[in-house]
Structures are given as structure tokens and as C-alpha cells.
N, C-alpha and C positions, 0 to 999 in steps of 0.2 A: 365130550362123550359121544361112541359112535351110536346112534340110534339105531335102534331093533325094534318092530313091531309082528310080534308073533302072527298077530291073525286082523289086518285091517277088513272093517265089512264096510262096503260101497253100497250106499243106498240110492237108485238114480243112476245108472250107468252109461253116463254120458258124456259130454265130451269133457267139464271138468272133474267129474268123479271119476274116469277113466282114465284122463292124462294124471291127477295125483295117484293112481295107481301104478302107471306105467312108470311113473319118473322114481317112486320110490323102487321098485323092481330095479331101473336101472342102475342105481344106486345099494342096489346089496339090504336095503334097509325092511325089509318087510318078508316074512317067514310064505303066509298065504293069504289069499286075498278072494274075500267071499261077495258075490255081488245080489242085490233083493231088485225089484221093478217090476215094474206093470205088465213090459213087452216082451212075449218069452222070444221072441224074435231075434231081438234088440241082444238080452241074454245071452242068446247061442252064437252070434256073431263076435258077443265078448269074451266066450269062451275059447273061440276058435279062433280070433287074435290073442287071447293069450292075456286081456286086460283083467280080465279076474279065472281064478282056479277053480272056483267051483258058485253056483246057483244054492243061495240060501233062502229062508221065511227070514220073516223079522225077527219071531222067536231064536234064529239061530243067531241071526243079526246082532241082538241086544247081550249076547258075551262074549263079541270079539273084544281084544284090547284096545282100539280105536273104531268109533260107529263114526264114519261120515254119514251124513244125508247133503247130499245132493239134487235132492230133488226142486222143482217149485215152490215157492214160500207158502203159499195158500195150503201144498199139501203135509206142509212139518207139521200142524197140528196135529191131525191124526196120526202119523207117525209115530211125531214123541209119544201120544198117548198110548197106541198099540205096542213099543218099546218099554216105558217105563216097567209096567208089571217083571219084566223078565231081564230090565235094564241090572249085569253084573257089577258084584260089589266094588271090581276096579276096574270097571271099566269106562273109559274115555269118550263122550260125544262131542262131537264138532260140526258145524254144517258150511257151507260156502252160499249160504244167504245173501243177496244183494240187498235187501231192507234188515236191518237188527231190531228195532223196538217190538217191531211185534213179533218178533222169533223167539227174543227171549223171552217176552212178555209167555208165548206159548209153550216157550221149553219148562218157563216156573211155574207155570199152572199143572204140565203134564207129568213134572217129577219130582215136587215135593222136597223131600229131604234129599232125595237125591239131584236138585236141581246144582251144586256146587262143584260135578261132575262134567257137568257142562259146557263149552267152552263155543261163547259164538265170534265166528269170526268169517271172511269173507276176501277170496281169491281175487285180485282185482285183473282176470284177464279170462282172454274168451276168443272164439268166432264167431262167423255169423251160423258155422255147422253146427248137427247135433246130433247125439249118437254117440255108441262104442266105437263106430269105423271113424269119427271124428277125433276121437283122440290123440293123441302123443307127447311123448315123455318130457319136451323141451319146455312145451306151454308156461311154463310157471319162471320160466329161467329171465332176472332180472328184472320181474315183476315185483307187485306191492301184493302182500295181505295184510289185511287190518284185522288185528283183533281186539274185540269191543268186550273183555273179559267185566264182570259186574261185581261188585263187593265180596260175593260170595263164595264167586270161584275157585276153585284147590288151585294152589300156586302150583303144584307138582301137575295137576292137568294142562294149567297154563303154558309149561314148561315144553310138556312133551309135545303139546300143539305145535309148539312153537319151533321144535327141534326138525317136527315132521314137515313145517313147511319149507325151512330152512332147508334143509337137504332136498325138495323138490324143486330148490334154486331160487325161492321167494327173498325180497325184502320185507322183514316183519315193522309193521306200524301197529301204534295204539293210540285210539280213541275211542268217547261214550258212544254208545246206539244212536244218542239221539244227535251227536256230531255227525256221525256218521252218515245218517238217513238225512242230513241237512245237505253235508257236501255230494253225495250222490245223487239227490234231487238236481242237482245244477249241474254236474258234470256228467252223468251216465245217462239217469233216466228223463229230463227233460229231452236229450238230444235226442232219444228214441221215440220219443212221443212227439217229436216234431217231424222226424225222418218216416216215421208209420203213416201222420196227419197229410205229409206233401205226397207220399206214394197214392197215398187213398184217395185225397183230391182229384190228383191227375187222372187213376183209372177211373172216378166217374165222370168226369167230363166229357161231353160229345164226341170233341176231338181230341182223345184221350191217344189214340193209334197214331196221330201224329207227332202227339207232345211224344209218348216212346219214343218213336220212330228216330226221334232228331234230339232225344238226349245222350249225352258225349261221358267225357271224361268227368265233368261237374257234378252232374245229376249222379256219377255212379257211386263218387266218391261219399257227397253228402248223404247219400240213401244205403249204404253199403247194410245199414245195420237195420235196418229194416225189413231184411232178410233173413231176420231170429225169429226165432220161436214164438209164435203169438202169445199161446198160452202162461209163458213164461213171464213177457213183458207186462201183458195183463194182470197176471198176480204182483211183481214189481209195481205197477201204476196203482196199485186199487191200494196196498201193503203202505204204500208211500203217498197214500194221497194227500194227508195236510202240509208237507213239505214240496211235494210235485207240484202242488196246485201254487204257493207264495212264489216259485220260481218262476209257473208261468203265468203268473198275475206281474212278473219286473218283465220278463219278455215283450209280453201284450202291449206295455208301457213304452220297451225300447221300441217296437215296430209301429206303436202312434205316431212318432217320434218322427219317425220316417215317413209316414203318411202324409204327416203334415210337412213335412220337407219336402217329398217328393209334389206336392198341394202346390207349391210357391215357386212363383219365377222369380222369388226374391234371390238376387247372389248370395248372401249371407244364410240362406238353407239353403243351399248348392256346396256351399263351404262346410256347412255345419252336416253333409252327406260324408264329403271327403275328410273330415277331422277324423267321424265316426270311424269309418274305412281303417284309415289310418292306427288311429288309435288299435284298432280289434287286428291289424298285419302284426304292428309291434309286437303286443300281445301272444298273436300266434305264434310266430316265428322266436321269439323267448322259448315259451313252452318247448318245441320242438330242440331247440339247444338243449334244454334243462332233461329232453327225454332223450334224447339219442345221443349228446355227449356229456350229461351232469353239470355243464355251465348252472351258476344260479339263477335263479326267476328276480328280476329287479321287481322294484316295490310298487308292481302295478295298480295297487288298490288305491295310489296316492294320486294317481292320475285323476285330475279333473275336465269336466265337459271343455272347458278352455282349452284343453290340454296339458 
């Protein structure tokens, strides 16, 4: 079935609430496209590229037939709440949250009987930009979103979510919030909380202009994402903290690990550096097959410290 959405409202118009506008646009699939935010700035630049048709309130917001929110997780509280009253009787919400438990947790307190309307789920791609002028249509092409749909949910909302991300060239996954918020604490949000913690280090140290001065290709790669959004990350770290924190309570562990290796002129931690090494190349370089040519992931988890 070809999807149609008469009137999507962008809540957040940035660069993933603006690329799922564009992509649907470029695909025939959406009538108009109403955008709500903070920055009338931000707005008028989204007007004048063309990522939404018109500047709406929430109230106008709450009866298109698809409400994205897009915005920061800390701000969908207020949101949903300022939405529900006026939230239409078919109409569709969806957010591209990086944390689910407490999304949903907020979307079921803010809309009651209407919480089965609801559909959470979560884009799994991005820059380090932000903004309407960051957008574009491709973003989502050959990506993953997951949607963490709860007991309650209209199979029929779950559907159209589903169709909408589809046609912005997504691959759709499903799992619970709290799978969710588990595998993202280890693969998303740890990495950025360590990539923020090494930028921050270095600018306060004395010789902070040097350490710049003479970081290369490594330093830019590892730190690339650390050049998001603070605000953004902050609400992700604080939203996800009993999962963030177990991740990096096994980090803490593996980099003792190393401490105490790097401690020893014994050979056998000299070796037990290079397993490690080894081990995490393997690993990576899988990954990198299984993303750039669909090769399958071997059964990394079976691997022991021995090797």
C-alpha cells in the first residue's frame, strides 16, 4: 500500500525531524508539513528550504495525522502534556527518542486513554550537525529504526509508523524500551560520554594547545561525535542513567585491566595487551563487513579472555 500522510507536524526541526520530512516529500508520500520549535530562526530557514510548509502552535500540531516530536527527551514531557488536551481522535504520535523508558513512561502519563495512539520509536542515524540547514532527504536510507511499540499500542498506528519509516528508506526493528535503553547504553550513549569526557580532559589540561595542536586522524575519528549537541546528549545521559552507568561500571573494569597490564613488565601482560587488541580488531573489522556489506557478525560473545 502506497502511503499518504496528509498533513505531518515536525515537532523539533532539526536535522532528524527535517530529514524525515524531506525524504518523505521526496518520495510523493506526504500532502503538508507543519513545523512547532523554540527558534523562530531555525523555522524560517526551514521554511525557506522548503523542510516544512508552514509554522504551527502545538495546538495546531496536535491534529495533523502524524505528530513527530523530535525534540530532546527531557523536553517530550511537557510536550505530550501541552499536545494531549488537543491531541486528534486519529491522530498518530511518534517520536525519534534515543532513550524509550522514560518516553513512554511520559507519553502514558501525559495521554491517558489516548496513550494507545502512541507509537515510540527511534531513528537509529544522525550527524554531528544540527538544524533545518542540516537536513536531507537520504539520512535514513539503509538505516535501522526500532520500534519499542508497548502492549497498548493500535496495531493500525503501529503500521503507519511503520510504513512512514519505510518509505524514508529505514530498516524497521522491534524491541521492549528497556532492551532498547540497555543496547544503547553500550553502543551509542557510552561512546559519547567517553568521546565528550576525553575532549574535556584534554581542553583542561595546561598543555591542552599542544595536545590539539598535534592530534591527527585518530583523535578526530574517535572524538568525531562529540561535536553534538550538548544539550541533547545531556538529556540522553541523565534519561539513560541506570543503564549508562552498568556500561560504564564493565568499561572502568576493562581499562583496570589495562592499568594493571600496562603496571607489569611481566610478558604475559604484554601478551594479555595484544590478545585484548586483537580480540577488539576482530570484532571491529566483522562489524564493519556486517555494515557496509551485510556479511554476518560471528558469535563474538563466545569468545573468551584466552581467546
Amino acid at each position: 500500500m502506497t502511503l499518504r500522510i496528509n498533513t505531518l507536524a515536525i515537532i523539533g526541526v532539526g536535522l532528524i525531524g527535517g530529514s524525515l520530512s524531506l525524504a518523505l516529500k521526496k518520495h510523493s508520500a506526504v500532502g503538508r508539513v507543519i513545523g512547532v520549535g523554540r527558534s523562530q530562526l531555525n523555522l524560517d530557514e526551514a521554511l525557506y528550504l522548503g523542510v516544512i510548509d508552514a509554522v504551527a502552535t502545538l495546538e495546531e500540531a496536535a491534529k495533523a495525522d502524524i505528530i513527530f516530536v523530535a525534540t530532546p527527551v527531557a523536553q517530550m514531557p511537557r510536550v505530550f502534556a501541552e499536545l494531549a488536551p488537543h491531541l486528534g481522535a486519529h491522530s498518530i504520535i511518534t517520536d525519534g527518542g534515543s532513550t524509550k523508558q522514560d518516553v513512554s513512561a511520559a507519553a502514558r502519563a501525559a495521554f491517558g486513554k489516548k496513550f494507545p495512539q502512541f507509537v515510540p520509536a527511534h531513528p537509529i542515524a544522525g550527524t554531528e550537525k544540527t538544524g533545518a540547514s542540516a537536513a536531507f532527504a537520504t539520512l535514513f536510507e539503509k538505516r535501522k529504526t526500532v520500534i519499542c511499540a508497548e502492549a497498548e499500542t493500535s496495531p493500525e498506528a503501529i503500521e503507519l509508523v511503520t510504513q512512514m519509516w519505510q518509505t524514508a528508506g529505514a530498516e524497521i526493528h522491534r524491541m521492549s524500551a528497556v532492551e532498547h535503553d540497555d543496547v544503547f547504553a553500550a553502543v551509542s550513549h557510552l561512546p559519547h560520554l567517553l568521546a565528550f569526557a576525553l575532549v574535556d580532559m584534554l581542553a583542561g589540561m595546561p598543555r591542552s594547545a599542544d595536545y590539539f595542536n598535534y592530534a591527527a586522524s585518530g583523535f578526530r575519528d574517535f572524538t568525531r561525535i562529540a561535536a553534538g549537541s550538548p544539550e541533547m546528549w545531556r538529556d540522553i545521559s541523565v534519561a539513560n542513567r541506570a543503564a549508562l552507568r552498568e556500561q560504564l561500571t564493565a568499561y572502568r573494569a576493562q581499562l583496570g585491566e589495562f592499568d594493571r597490564w600496562l603496571a607489569s613488565a611481566d610478558p604475559d601482560a604484554i601478551n594479555a595487551i595484544e590478545s585484548s587488541y586483537r580480540r577488539a580488531s576482530t570484532a571491529r573489522n566483522a562489524w564493519q563487513k556486517y555494515i557496509e556489506y551485510g556479511e554476518p557478525m560471528p558469535p563474538l560473545g563466545g569468545v573468551t579472555r584466552d581467546g
